[in-house]
BAFI-3210 file (N, C-alpha, C; in Angstrom, 3 decimals, decimal comma, padded with zeros to 6 digits):
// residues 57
n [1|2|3|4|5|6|7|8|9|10|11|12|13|14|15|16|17|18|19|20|21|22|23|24|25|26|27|28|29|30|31|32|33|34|35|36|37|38|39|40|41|42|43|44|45|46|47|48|49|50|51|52|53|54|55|56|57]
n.u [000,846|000,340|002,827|001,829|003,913|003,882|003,258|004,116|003,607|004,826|005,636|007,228|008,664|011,039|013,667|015,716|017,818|018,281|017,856|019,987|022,534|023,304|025,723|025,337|025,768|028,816|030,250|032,305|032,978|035,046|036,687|039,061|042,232|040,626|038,683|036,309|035,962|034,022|033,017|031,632|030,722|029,484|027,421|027,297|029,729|032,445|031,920|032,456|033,116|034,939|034,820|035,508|035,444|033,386|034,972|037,337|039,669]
n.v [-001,185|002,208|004,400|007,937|010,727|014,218|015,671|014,199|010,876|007,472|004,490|002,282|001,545|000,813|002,842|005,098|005,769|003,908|001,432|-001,232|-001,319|-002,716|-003,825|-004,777|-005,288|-004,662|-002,694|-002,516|-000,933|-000,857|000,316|-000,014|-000,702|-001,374|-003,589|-004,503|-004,527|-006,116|-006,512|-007,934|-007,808|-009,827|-011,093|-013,579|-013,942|-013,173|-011,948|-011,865|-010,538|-010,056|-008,399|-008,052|-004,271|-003,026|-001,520|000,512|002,784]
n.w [000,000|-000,915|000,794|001,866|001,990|003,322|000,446|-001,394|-002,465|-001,619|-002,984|-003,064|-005,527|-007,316|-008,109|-009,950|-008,377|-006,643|-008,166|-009,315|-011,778|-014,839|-017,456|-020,198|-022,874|-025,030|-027,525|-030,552|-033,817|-036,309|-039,086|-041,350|-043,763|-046,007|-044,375|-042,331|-038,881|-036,603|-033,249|-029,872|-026,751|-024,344|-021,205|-021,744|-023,272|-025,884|-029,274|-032,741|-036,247|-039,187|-042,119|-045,393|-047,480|-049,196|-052,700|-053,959|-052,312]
ca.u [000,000|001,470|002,860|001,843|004,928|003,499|002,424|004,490|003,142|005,972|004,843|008,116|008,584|012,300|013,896|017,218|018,571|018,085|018,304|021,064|022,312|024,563|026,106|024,723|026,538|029,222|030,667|032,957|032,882|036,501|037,035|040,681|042,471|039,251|038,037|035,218|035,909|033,011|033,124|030,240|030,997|028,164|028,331|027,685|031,027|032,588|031,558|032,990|033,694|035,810|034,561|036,318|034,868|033,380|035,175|038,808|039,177]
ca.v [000,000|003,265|005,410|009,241|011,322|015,418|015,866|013,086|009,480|006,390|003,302|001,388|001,191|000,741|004,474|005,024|005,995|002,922|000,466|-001,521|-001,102|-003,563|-003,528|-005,541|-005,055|-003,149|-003,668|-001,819|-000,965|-000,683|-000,023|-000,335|-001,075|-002,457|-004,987|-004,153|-005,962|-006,283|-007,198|-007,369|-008,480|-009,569|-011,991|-014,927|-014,595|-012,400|-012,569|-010,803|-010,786|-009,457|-008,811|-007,214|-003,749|-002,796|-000,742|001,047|004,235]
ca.w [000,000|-000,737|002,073|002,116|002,654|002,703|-000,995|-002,710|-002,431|-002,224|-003,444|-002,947|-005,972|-007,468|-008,859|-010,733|-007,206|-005,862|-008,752|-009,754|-013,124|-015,088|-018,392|-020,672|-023,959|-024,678|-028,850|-031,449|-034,646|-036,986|-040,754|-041,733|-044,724|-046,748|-043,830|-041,312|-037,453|-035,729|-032,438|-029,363|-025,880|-023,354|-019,807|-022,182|-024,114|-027,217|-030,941|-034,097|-037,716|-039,969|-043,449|-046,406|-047,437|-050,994|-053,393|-053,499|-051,885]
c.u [000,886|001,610|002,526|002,992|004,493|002,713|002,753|003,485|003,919|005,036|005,927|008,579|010,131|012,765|015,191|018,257|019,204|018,110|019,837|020,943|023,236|024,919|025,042|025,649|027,568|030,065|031,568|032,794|034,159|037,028|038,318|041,019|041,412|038,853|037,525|035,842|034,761|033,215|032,169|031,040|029,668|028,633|028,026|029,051|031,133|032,259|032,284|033,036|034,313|035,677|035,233|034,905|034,522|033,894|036,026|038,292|040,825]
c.v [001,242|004,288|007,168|009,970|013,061|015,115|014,829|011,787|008,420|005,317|002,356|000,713|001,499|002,253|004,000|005,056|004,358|001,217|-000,401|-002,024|-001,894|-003,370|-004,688|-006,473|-004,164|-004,028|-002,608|-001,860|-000,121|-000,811|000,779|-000,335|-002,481|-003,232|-003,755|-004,780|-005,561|-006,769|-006,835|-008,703|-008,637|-010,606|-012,958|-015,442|-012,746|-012,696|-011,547|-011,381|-010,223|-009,543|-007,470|-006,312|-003,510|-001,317|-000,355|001,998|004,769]
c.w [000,000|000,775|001,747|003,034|002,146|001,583|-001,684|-001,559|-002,550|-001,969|-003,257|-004,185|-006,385|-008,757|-009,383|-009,774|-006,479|-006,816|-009,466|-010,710|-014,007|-016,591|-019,025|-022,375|-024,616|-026,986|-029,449|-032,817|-035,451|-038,323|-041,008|-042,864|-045,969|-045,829|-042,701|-040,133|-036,960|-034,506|-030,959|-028,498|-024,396|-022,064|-020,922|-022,742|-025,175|-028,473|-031,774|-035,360|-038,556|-041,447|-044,507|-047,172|-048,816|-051,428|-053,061|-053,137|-052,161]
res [x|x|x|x|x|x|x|x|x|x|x|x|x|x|x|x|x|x|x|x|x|x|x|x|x|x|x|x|x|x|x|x|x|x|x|x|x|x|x|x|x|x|x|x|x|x|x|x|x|x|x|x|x|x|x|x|x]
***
């Protein structure tokens, strides 16, 4: 049931103050000599790829 504090109203309900906040995903993105890397790191593990880019420059 919510509590009456003055004018506000708390409900107990979970704020930004008070929540805990975790990463989730964090990744890069890298174009080089014609090739792309991709790469994306989360708690399961890392992934990437590396693919060659179109067209000379």
């Amino acid at each position: 049931m919510p509590q009456r504090i003055g004018k506000a109203i708390r409900c107990g309900c979970p704020t930004a103050s008070t929540t805990a906040r975790r990463l989730i995903a964090v990744g890069t993105i890298t174009r080089r000599d014609g090739r792309t890397t991709t790469v994306r790191a989360t708690e399961a593990g890392v992934t990437g790829t590396i693919t060659k880019t179109g067209g000379a420059r």
